[in-house]
N, C-alpha and C positions, 0 to 999 in steps of 0.2 A: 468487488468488495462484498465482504457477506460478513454478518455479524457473528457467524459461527467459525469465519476462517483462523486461519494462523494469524493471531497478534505480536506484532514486536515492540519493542521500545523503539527509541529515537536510532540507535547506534545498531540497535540489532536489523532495525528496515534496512539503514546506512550500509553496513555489508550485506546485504542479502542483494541490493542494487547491484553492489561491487564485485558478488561473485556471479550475478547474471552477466553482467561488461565482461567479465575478466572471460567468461566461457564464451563471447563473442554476439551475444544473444542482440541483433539489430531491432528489435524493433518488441517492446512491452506493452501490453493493452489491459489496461484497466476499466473494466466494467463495474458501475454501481446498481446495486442488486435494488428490485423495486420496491415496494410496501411488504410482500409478502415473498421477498426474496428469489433465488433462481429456483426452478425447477430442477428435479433430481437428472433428466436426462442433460440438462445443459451442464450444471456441477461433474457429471462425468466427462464432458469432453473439456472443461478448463484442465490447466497444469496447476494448476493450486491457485487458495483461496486465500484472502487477507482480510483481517478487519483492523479497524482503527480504534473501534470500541462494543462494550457489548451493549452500550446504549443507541437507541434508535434516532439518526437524527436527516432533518428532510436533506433532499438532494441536491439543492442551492447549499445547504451547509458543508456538506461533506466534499462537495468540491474545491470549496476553497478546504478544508481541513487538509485533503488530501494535498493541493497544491503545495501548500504549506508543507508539509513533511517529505514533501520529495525535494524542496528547496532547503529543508533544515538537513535531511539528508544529503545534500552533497555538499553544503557548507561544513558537515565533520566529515567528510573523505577528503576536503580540500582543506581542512584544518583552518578555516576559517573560525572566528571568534562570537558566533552566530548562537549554535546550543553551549547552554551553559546546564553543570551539571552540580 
């Protein structure tokens, strides 16, 4: 996660999960970038970047933030009545 990455909405992370699944992709790794973010060599070797917001928030928060949205993400790919829009 980096605050410069690719931002989604709720529905738009929600497929971007579904079309990593769907292309068989086993196994996602999510790293939270530090105070002063990745390095340019390490940003080259990730497959792309995510942020959650362009605000800074510590790393106790954004873990649950994140947990949070990968569970609000698969409760709209399960059509679950969880996000509301």
């Amino acid at each position: 996660l980096d605050e410069k990455g690719k931002d989604y909405d709720s529905k738009g992370f929600a497929q971007k999960l579904q079309k990593l699944m769907n292309v068989g992709t086993k196994q996602l790794v999510l790293i939270i970038g530090g105070p002063y973010g990745f390095s340019p060599e390490f940003k080259q070797k990730a497959k792309g970047s995510l942020s959650l917001s362009n605000m800074t928030f510590s790393h106790q928060m954004i873990r649950l933030f994140l947990v949070e949205q990968i569970y609000r993400a698969f409760t709209i790919l399960n059509n679950q009545p969880y996000h509301h829009e």
